[in-house]
N, C-alpha and C positions, 0 to 999 in steps of 0.2 A: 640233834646232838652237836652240829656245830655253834650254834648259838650259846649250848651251857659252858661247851668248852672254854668259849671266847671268856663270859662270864666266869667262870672260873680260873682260867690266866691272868685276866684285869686283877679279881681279887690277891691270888695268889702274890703278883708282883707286888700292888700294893700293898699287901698284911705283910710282906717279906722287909718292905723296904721302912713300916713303921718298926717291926719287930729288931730292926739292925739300926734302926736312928733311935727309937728309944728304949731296947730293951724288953719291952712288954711278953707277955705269952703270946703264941697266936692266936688264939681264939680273941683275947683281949685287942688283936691287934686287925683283926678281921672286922668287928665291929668298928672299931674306930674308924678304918681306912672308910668302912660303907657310908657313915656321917661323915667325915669330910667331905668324899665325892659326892654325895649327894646336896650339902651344904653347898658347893663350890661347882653345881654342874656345871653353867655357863664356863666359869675358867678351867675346867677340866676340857670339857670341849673346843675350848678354839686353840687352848694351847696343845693338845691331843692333835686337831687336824691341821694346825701348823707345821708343828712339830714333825708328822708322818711326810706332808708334799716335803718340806725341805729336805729328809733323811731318803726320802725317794727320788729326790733330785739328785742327792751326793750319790747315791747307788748307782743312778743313772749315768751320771759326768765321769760315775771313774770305770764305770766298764764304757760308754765311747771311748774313753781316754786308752782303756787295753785293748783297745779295736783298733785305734790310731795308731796305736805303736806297731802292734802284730803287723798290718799295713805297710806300715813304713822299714821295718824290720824286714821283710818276705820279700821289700823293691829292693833289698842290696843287692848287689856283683854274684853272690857265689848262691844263691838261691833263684837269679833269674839268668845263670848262663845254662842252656843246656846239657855242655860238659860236662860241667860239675857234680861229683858226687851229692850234695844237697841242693838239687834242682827241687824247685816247686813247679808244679805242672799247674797247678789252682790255688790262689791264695784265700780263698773261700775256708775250708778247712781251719788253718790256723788262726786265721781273725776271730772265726765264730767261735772257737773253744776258748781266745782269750777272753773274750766280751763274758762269755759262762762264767767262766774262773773269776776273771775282774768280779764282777756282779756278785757270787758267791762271798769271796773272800769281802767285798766290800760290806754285802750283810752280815756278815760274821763280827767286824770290827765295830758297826752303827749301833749292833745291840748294846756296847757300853754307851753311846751315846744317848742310845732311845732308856733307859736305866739310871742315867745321871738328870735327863730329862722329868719323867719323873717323881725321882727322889729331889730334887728341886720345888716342885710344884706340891708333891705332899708336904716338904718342908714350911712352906711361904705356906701353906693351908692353915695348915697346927699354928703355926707363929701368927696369923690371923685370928685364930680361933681364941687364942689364950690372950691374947694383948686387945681384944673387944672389938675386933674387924679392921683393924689399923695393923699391918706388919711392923714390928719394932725392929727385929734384925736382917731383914732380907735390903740389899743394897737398892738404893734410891733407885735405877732405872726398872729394878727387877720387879719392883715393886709396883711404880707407875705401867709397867707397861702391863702386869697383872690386875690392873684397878682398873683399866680401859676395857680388859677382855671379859669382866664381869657386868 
């Protein structure tokens, strides 16, 4: 079951993302999406596993990053005197919830990323597809660095 699911998600977002770039039915858009990616597997996949380490790198950098803070935050005056009404006894605790929350929230915001990603790459597909394997509209780099990954 987890395998259709996945298979079923891939399609989904793709038939989603031709159906709102150009309009078509889904069923119509479903088909399409399956020829392109199958047309275009090599740059489906390197830009796919590209795409996923970098967006798992950012997930990663910015909950270290709410680990670091929570850290540094927990070492102030009024959390590490023991008089204080907000004494921390362990700073274990607060680090670890912010690292969770960072990481959460950080994949929450990536899915626009991983979605502009690609609706990009279906783009530069179609526009390969109709202009005879040559992209006409996708910008010069976007384009070379897509003709390497194939």
């Amino acid at each position: 079951f987890f395998f259709a699911e996945k298979v079923l998600r891939f399609t989904n977002r793709n038939s989603y993302i031709l159906v709102a770039v150009k309009g078509t039915s889904y069923c119509t858009s479903v088909v399409r999406a399956w020829k392109l990616v199958v047309k275009n597997a090599m740059r489906v996949a390197v830009v796919s596993i590209v795409a996923n380490v970098l967006i798992w790198l950012g997930k990663l950098a910015i909950a270290i990053a709410c680990g670091i803070s929570a850290l540094a935050l927990s070492n102030m005056p009024p959390y590490t005197d023991p008089s204080s009404d907000h004494y921390l006894s362990s700073q274990v605790m607060p680090v670890v919830l912010s690292v969770i929350v960072g990481y959460i929230i950080s994949a929450i915001f990536y899915q626009a990323y991983e979605i502009a990603i690609d609706t990009m790459l279906i783009s530069f597909c179609e526009d390969c597809e109709r202009s005879g394997g040559k992209a006409q509209f996708a910008p010069a780099l976007l384009a070379k660095a897509l003709r390497q990954a194939s």
